[in-house]
C-alpha positions in Angstrom: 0.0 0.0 0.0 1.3 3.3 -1.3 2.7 5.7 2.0 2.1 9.1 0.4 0.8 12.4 1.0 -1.9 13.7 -1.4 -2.9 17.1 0.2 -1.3 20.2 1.5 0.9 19.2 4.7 0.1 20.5 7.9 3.3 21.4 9.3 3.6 20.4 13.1 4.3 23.6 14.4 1.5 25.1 12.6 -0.6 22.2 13.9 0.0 22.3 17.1 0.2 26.1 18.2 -2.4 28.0 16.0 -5.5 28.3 17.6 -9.0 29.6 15.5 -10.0 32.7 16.7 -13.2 33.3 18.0 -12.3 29.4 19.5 -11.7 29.9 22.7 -14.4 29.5 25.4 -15.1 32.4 28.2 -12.8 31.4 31.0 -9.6 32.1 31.4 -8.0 28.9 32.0 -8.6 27.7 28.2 -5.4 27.2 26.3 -4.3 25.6 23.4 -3.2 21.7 22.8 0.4 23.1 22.3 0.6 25.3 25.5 -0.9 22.8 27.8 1.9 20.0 26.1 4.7 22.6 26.3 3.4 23.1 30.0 3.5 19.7 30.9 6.6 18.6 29.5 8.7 21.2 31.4 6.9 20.3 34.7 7.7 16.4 34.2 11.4 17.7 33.7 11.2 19.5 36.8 9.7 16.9 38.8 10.4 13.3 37.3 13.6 11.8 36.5 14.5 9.4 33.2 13.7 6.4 34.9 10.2 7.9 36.2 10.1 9.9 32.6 10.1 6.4 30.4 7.7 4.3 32.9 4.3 6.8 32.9 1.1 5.4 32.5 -2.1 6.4 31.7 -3.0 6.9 35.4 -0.1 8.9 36.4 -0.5 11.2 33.1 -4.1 12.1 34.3 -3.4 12.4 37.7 -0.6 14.9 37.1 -2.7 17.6 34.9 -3.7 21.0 35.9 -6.9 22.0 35.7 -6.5 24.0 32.4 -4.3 21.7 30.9 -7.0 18.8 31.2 -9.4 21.5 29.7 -6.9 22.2 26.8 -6.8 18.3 25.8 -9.7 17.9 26.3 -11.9 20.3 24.3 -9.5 22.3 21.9 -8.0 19.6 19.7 -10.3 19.6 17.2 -13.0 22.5 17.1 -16.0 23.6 14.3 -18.7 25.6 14.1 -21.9 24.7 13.0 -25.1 26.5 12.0 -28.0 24.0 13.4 -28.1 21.0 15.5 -25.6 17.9 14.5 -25.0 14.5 15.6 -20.9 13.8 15.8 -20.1 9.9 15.3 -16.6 9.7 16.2 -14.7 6.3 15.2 -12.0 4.6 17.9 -10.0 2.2 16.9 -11.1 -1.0 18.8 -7.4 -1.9 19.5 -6.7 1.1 21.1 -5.6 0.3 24.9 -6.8 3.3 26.6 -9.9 5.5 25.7 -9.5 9.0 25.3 -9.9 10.4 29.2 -12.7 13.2 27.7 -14.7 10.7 25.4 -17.4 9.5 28.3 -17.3 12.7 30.5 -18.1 15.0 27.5 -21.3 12.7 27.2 -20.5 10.8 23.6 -22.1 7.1 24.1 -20.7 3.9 22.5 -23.3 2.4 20.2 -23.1 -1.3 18.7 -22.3 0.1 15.4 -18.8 -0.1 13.9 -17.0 1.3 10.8 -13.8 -0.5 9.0 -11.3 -0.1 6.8 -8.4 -2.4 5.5 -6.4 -2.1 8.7 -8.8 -1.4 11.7 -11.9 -1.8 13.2 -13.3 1.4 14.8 -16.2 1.7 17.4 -18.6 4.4 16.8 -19.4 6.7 19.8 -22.1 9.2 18.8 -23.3 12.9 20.9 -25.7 15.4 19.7 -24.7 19.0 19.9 -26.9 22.3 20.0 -25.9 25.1 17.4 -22.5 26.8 18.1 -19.1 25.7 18.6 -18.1 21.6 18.6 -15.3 20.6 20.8 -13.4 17.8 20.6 -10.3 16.6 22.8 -6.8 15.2 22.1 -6.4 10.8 20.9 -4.8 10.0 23.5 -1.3 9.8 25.7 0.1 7.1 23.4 0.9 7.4 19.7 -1.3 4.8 18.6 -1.2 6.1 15.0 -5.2 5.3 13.9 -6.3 8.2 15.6 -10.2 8.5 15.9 -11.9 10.2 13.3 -15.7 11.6 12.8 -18.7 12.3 11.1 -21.6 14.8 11.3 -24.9 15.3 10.0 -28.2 17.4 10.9 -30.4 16.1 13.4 -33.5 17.8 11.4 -32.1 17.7 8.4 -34.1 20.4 6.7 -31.5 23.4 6.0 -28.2 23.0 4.7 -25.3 22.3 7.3 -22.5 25.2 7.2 -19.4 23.9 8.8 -17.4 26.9 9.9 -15.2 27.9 11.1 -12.8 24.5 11.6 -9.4 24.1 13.7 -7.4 22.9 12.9 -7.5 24.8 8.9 -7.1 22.7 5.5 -9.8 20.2 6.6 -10.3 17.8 4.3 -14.2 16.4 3.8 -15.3 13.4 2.4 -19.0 11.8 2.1 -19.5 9.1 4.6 -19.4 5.8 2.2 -17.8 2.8 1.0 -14.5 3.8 -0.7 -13.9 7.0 1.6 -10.4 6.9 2.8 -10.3 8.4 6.9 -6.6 9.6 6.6 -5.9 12.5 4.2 -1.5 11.4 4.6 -2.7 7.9 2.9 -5.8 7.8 1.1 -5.2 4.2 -0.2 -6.4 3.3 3.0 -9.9 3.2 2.4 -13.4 2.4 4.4 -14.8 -1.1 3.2 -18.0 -1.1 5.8 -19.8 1.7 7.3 -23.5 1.3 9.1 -26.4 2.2 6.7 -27.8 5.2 9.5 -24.1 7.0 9.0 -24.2 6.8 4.9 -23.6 10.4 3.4 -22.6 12.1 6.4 -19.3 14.7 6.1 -16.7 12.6 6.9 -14.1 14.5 8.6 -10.5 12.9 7.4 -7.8 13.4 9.7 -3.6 12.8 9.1 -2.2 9.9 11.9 0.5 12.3 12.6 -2.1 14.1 15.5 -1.1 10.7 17.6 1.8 13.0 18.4 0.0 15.9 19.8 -0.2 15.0 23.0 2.4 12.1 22.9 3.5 11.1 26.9 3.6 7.7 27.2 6.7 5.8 25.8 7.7 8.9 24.2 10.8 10.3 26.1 14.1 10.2 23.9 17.3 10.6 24.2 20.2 11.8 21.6 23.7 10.2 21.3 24.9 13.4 19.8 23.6 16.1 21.9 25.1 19.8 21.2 27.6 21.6 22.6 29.5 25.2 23.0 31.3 24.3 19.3 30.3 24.3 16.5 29.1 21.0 15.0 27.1 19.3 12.0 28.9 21.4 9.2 26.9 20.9 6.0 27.6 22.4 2.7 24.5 23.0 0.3 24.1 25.2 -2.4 20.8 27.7 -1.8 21.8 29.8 -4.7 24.2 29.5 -8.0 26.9 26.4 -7.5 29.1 28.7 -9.5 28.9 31.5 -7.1 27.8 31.3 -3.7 27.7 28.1 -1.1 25.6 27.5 1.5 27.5 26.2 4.9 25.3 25.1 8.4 26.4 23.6 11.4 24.8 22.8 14.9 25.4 24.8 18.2 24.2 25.0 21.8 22.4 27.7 23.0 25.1 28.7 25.4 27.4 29.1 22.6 26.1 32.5 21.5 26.1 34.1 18.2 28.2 32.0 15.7 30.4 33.6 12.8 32.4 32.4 9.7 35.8 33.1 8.8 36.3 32.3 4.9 39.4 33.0 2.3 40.4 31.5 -1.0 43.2 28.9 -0.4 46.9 30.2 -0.4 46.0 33.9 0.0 45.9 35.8 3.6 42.8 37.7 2.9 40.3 36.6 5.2 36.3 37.6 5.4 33.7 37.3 8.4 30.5 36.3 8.0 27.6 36.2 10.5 25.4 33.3 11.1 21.4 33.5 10.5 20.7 31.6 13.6 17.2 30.1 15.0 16.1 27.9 17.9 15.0 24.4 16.9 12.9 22.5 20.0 12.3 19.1 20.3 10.1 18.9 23.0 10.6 15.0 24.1 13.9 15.3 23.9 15.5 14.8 27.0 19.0 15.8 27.1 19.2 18.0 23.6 15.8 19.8 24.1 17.2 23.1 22.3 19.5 24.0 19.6 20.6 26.5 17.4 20.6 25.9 13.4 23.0 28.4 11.8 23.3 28.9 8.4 25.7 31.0 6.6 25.0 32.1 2.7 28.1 33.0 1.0 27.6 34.8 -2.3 29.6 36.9 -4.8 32.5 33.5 -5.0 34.5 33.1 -7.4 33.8 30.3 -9.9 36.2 27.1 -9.9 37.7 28.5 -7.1 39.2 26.5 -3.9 37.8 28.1 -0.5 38.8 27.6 3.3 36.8 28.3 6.0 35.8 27.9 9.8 33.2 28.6 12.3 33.9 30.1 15.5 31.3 30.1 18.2 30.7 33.5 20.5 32.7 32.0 23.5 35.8 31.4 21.2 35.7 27.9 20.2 37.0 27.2 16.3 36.2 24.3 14.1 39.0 22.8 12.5 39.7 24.2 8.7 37.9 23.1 5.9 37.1 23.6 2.4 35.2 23.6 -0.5 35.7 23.9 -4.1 32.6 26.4 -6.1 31.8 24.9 -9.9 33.1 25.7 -13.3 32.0 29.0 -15.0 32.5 26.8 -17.9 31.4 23.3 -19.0 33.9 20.5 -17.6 33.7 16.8 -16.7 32.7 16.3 -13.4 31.6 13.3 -11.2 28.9 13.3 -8.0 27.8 10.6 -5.8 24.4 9.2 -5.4 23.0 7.8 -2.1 19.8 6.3 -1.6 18.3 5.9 2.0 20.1 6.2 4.6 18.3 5.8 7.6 20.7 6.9 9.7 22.5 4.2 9.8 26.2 4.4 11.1 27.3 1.8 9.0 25.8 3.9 5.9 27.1 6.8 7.4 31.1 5.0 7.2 30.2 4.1 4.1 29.4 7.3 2.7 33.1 8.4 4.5 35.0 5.5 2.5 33.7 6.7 -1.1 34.2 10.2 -0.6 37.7 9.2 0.6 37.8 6.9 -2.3 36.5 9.8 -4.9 37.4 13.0 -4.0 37.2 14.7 -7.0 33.0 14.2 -6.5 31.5 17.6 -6.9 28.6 17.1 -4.2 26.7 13.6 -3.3 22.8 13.5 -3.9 20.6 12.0 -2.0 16.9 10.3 -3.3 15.6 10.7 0.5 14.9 8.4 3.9 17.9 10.0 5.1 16.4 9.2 8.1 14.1 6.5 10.3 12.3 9.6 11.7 12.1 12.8 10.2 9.9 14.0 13.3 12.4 12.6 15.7 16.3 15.4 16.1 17.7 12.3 17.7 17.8 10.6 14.4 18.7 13.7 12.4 21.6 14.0 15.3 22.9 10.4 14.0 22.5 10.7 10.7 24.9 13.6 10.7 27.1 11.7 13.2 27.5 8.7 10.8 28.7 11.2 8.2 31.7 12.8 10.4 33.5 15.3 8.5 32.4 14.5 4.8 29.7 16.8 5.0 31.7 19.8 5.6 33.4 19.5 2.1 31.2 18.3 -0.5 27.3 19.6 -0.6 24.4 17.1 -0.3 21.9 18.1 -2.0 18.7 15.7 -1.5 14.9 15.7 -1.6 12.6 13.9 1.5 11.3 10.6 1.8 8.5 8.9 3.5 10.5 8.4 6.3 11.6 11.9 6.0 8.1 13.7 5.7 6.1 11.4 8.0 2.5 10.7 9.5 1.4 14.1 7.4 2.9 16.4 9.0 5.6 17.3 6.4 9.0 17.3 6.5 9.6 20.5 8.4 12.6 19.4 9.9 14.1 18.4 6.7 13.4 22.0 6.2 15.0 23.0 9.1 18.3 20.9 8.7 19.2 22.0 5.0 19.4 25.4 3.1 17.7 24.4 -0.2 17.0 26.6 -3.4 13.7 27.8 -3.2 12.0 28.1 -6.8 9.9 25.3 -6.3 6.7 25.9 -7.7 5.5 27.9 -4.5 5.8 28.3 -1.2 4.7 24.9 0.5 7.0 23.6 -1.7 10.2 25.0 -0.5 13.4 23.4 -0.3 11.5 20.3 -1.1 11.3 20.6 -4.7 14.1 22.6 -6.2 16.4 22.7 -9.2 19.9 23.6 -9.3 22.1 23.1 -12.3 26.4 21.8 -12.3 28.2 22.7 -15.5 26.0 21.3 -18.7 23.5 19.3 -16.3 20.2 20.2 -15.1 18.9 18.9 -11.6 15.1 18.4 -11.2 15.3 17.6 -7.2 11.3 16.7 -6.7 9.7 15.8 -3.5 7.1 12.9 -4.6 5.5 12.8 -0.6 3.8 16.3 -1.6 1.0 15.9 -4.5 2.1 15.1 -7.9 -0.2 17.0 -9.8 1.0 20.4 -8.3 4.2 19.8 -9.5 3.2 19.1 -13.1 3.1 22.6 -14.3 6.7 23.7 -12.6 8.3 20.5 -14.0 7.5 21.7 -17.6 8.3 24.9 -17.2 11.8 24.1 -15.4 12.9 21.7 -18.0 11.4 24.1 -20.7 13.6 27.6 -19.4 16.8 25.6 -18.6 18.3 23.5 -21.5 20.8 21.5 -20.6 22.6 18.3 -22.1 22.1 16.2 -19.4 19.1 16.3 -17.3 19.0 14.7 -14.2 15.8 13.7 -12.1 15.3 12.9 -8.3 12.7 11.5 -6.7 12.1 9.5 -3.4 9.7 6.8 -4.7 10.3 5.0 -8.4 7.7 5.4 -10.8 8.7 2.0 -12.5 9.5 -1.4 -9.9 8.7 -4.9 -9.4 7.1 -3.9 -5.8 4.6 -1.2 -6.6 5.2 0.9 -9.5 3.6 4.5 -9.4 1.3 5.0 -12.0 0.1 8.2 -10.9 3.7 9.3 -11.5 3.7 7.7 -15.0 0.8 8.9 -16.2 1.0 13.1 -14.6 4.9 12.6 -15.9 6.0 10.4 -18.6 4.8 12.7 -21.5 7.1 15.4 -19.9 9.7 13.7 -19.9 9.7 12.3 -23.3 9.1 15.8 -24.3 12.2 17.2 -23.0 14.6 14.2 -23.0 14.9 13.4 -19.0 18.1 11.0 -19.2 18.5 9.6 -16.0 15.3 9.3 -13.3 17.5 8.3 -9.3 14.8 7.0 -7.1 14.9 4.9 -3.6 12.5 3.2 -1.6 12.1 -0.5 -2.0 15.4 -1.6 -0.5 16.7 -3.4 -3.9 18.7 -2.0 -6.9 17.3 -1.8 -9.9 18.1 -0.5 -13.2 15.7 -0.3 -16.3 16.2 -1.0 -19.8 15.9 2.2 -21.9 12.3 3.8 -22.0 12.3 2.9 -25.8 12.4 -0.9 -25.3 9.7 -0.9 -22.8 7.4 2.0 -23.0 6.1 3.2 -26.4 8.7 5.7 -26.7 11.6 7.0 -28.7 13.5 8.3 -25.7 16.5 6.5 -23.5 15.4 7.6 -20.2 16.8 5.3 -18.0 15.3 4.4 -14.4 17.5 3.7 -11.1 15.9 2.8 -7.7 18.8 1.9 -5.1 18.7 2.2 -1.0 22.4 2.6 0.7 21.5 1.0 3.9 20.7 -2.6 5.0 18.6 -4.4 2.3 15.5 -5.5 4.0 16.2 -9.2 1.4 15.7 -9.4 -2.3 12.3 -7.8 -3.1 12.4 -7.5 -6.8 10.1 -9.9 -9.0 9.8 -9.9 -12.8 6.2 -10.5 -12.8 5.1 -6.6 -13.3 6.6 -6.3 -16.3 10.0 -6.4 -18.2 11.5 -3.2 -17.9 14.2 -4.2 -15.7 17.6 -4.6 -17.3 19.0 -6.2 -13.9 17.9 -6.0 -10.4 19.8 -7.0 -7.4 19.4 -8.0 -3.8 20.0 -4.5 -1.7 23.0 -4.4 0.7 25.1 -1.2 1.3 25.7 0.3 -1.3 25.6 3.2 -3.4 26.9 4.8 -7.2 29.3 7.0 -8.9 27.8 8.7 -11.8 30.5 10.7 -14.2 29.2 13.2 -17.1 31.4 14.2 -20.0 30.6 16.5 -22.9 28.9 13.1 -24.4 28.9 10.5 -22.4 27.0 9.6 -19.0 28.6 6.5 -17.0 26.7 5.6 -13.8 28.7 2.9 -11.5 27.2 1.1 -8.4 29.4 -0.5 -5.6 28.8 -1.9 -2.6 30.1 -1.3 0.8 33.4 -2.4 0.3 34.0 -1.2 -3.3 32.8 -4.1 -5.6 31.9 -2.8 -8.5 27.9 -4.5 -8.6 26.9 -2.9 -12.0 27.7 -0.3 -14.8 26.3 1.2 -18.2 26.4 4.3 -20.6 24.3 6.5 -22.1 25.5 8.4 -25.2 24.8 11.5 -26.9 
């Protein structure tokens, strides 16, 4: 079953802290979801330890609330307006330990009646509500990701019913029936039985990342890498021309102050100071790392094909050691990059990536087809991933797009966001730093992120590959329009003319932990065109997944196992490589213009 967003993301941050005006009730004590979390968390710091932290219950959550926080979760997590009388049906999953706290003493009563779809069964609890404002309170303290969802329809059924206004905003509606899907993050997952009584009702769909909104129990974490008064996690990217700017970021501690950059071309004594754009970055469950600083330096006005040093020195006096970077040709030259597929933060992926930057150091800058991590939600992970890397990322961009893994549950990849300073001429603003293009001598980067909706893309695709010729054009996308697991039609349909059109050469693509290259478009596809499809994953291989029974585009496929490929473009020729972990060359081919 497909994993994929197909509606505007709510972004956590956004989820959790606006509130709807005119929401709020008349007493003073109501606050929001995300006020009454941030409130509890800091007092469980102050008065729990670890070992009390990871072993909370239901019971003990309750029993520690204030007042106003237990009015928080339970009446403003979901809130509407409606213009006449209603009856709510809200659906709980069945294997749900623990039943919301609010559910009974709010009045809603469990019926007999139950709805399902492919993965759950859900009880229905039904209240009626007077004209005015509907309130509804948090899932629970666990993250059981099935979170309940509802329906609503007039008790008299004689006027129209207006739904408005609606926290939190970008609801999505569907009609109570058969083939509805609940969760707007994966609307494969539809309902295959609903009670007659409820057919035709507005189904509110909700995303499964709101488990996390008021996530207590099991959910304390701790980082391996936690911050400090240096500076740490250097990352080049390139936010604007590779020719003429580059984009360096690195971690700090809040103690460490305000952060500059020292930078000067190699073998001359000139030396400039840059400032860092700085922001705090929260993760509230995480115990010993809550708050960081991200700090991002944009260096513009370089010189092309031009060897630079630099370091970082934090406000208390601390250096990084000296490192560099080389900016791109002005001209068109051969050049060689990297690919890596996902990652998942694994250390041994993370060595891995070490050893062939080590082994090819002329690589101009790795890529990366997304997954980078397990949890793109969770800074612990993001903390490892850039441990596994050491030092590699401070001298050779990564440019990437997100994964599943990356942008997860629905709520978006906003940490992705956070960790890397992307181009933003996506085709708007929801889009950026997600889906970007960026171009490297006589090639053409089409960096797409396929967890956002593929038909918003369409239009910018076109256009991109329209305004920018290039020899080579290069696309990246998380999941692989053509493999033996699940091929993604909705890609091929929105896409392939596009691409035929404007001569896409090479389509990178991860995922399904196999490798697979495809045969030439042309000699499986009624085309004319050589577009050739990879799908590879750089961490653990999860056993040989591929099958020939889809259809026989594949030129070879292999079992997955760390590893990853070397792709070199000359003025004619494009030569991708893949090797696994310990350099064993696993495949090879051309393309030729």
């Amino acid at each position: 079953m497909k994993n994929k967003l197909s509606y505007p993301l709510l972004f956590i941050n956004l989820l959790l802290s606006i509130c709807l005006v005119g929401c709020q009730p008349n007493h003073v004590e109501s606050i929001s979801v995300d006020t009454a979390m941030d409130s509890i968390v800091s007092r469980l710091y102050l008065e729990k330890d670890s070992e009390d932290l990871s072993q909370l219950n239901h019971r003990d959550v309750l029993d520690f609330l204030r007042d106003e926080e237990k009015d928080a979760l339970a009446r403003n997590y979901w809130v509407f307006g409606v213009n006449q009388p209603v009856r709510v049906s809200l659906m709980r999953d069945k294997a749900q330990k623990e039943i919301p706290f609010w559910l009974s003493e709010s009045g809603f009563q469990l019926t007999e009646m139950v709805v399902k779809n492919e993965h759950a069964t859900y009880e229905v609890w039904q209240k009626h509500f007077e004209k005015g404002m509907v309130r509804l309170g948090i899932n629970g303290f666990d993250m059981h990701r099935p979170v309940y969802f509802i329906s609503v329809t007039p008790i008299e059924k004689i006027n129209p019913l207006e739904i408005d206004p609606v926290f939190p905003e970008n609801q999505q509606f569907q009609t109570m029936e058969e083939g509805a899907f609940t969760y707007h993050d994966w609307d494969g997952l539809k309902i295959k039985e609903v009670p007659a009584s409820m057919i035709g009702e507005i189904l509110f769909t909700t995303i499964r990342g709101r488990a996390r909104e008021a996530h207590l129990l099991d959910a304390f974490r701790r980082t391996e890498f936690p911050s400090g008064n240096h500076a740490d996690q250097l990352l080049l990217t390139w936010e604007g021309s590779a020719r003429y700017s580059i984009s360096i970021q690195c971690r700090t501690n809040p103690q460490a102050g305000n952060v500059s950059l020292e930078y000067w071309q190699k073998g001359k004594a000139q030396k400039q100071i840059s400032q860092a754009e700085q922001f705090l970055m929260e993760d509230r469950l995480l115990v010993n790392d809550r708050y960081i600083n991200r700090n991002t330096f944009r260096l513009d006005s370089l010189l092309p094909n031009t060897v630079y040093e630099y370091r970082i020195i934090t406000e208390n006096g601390n250096s990084s050691d000296v490192f560099s970077f080389k900016t791109a040709p002005d001209s068109i030259e051969d050049f060689s990059f990297l690919w890596f597929g996902d990652m998942h933060n694994d250390m041994k992926t993370g060595g891995m990536y070490q050893k062939a930057l080590h082994r090819f150091p002329e690589s101009a800058f790795v890529l990366n087809s997304g997954d980078l991590v397990g949890t793109g939600l969770y800074r612990n992970d993001w903390d490892q991933f850039f441990g596994s890397l050491g030092k590699a990322a401070a001298q050779t961009p990564l440019m990437a797009v997100p994964g599943n893994h990356d942008s997860q549950d629905g709520l978006g990849a906003w940490m992705f966001r956070e960790m890397f300073d992307y181009p933003k001429n996506g085709p708007n603003k929801d889009f950026e730093e997600f889906t970007y293009q960026f171009s490297y001598s006589n090639a053409l980067f089409i960096m797409i992120d396929g967890t956002l909706p593929i038909k918003e893309q369409t239009t910018w695709l076109e256009q991109t590959l329209k305004s920018h010729p290039a020899k080579w054009k290069i696309l990246t996308i998380h999941f692989p329009p053509f493999n033996s697991k699940e091929p993604y039609e909705d890609i091929q349909r929105e896409w392939l003319p596009i691409l035929e059109k404007y001569g896409i050469d090479l389509v990178l693509s991860g995922h399904f932990h196999y490798y697979m290259r495809s045969k030439p478009l042309r000699e499986f596809y009624d085309s004319k065109h050589q577009t050739v499809f990879v799908h590879s994953a750089s961490t653990k291989g999860k056993g040989y997944e591929g099958e020939k029974s889809r259809g026989d585009f594949a030129a070879i496929e292999l079992p997955n196992d760390y590893m990853y490929q070397k792709i070199d473009i000359s003025s004619n020729t494009l030569k991708l490589q893949a090797f696994d972990f310990n350099g064993k060359l696993l495949d090879s081919f051309q393309l030729k213009k």
